[in-house]
C-alpha positions as a printed NumPy array, in Angstrom:
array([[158.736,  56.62 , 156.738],
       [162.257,  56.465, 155.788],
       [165.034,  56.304, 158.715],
       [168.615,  56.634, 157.513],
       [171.138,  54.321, 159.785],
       [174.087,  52.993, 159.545],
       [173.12 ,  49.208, 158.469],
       [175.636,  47.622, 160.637],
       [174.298,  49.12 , 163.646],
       [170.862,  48.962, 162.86 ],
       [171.643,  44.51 , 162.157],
       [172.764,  42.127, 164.467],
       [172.765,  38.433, 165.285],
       [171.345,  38.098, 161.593],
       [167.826,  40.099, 162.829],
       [166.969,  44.148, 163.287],
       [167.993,  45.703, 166.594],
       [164.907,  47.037, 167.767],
       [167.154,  48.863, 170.33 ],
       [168.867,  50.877, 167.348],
       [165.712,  51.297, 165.738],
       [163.867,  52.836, 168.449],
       [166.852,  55.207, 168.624],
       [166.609,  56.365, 165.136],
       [163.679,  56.822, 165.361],
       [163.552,  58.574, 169.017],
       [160.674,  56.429, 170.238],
       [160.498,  54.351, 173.565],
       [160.987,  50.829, 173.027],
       [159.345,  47.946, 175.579],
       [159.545,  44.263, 175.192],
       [158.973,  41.412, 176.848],
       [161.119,  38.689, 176.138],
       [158.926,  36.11 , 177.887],
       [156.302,  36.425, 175.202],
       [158.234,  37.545, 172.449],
       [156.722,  41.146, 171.753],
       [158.277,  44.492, 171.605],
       [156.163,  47.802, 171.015],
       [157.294,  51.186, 170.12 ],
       [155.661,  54.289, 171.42 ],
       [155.204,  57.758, 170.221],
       [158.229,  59.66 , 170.331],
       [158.178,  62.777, 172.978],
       [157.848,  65.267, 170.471],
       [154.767,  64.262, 169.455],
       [153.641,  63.256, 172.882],
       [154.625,  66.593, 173.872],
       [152.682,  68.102, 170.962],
       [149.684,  66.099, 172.258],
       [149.689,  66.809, 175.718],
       [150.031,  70.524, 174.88 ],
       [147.022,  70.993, 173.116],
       [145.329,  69.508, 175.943],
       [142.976,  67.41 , 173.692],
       [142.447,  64.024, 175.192],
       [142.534,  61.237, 172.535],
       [139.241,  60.02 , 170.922],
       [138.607,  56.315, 172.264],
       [134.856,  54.286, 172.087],
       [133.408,  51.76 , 174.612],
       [130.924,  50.259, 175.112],
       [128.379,  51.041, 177.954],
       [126.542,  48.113, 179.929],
       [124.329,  47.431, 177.101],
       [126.917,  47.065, 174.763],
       [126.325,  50.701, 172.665],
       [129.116,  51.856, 171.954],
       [130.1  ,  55.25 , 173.262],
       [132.999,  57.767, 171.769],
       [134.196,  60.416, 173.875],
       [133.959,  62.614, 170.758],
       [130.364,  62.416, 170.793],
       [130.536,  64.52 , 174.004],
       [132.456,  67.252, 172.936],
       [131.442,  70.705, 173.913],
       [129.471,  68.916, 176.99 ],
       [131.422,  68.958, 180.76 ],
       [132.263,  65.114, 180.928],
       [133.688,  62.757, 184.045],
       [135.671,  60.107, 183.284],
       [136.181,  57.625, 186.075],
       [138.573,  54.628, 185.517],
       [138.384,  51.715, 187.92 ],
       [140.215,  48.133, 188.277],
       [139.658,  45.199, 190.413],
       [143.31 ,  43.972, 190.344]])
């Protein structure tokens, strides 16, 4: 992917601005400076795209046996998806 920006506003303090970045490339942008990570998410157009198709996202777990499990194997069949933490 190729993202045209200005150079000086996309480089500061001698390292990318993630900030500027993110903008150009109208994504959300999270960090945590504590542990030194930043992530970039997908940009509301194609968020919106996803969401409208109402297709959820393929993902695979593993069940209690450790078999793993893709929700894509269960397409066509009525599924229920319960999501539980401790914390």
């Amino acid at each position: 992917m190729c993202v045209p920006v200005d150079q000086d506003a996309l480089v500061g303090d001698g390292g990318l601005d993630l900030g500027v970045f993110a903008d150009a490339l109208q994504r959300p942008l999270v960090t945590d400076e504590k542990h030194v990570v930043a992530a970039l998410g997908a940009s509301h157009h194609d968020r919106g795209e996803a969401l409208a198709s109402l297709q959820a996202p393929d993902f695979t777990l593993p069940d209690l046996d450790g078999n793993p499990h893709s929700l894509s194997d269960q397409r066509g069949k009525k599924v229920l998806l319960v999501a539980y933490a401790s914390w």
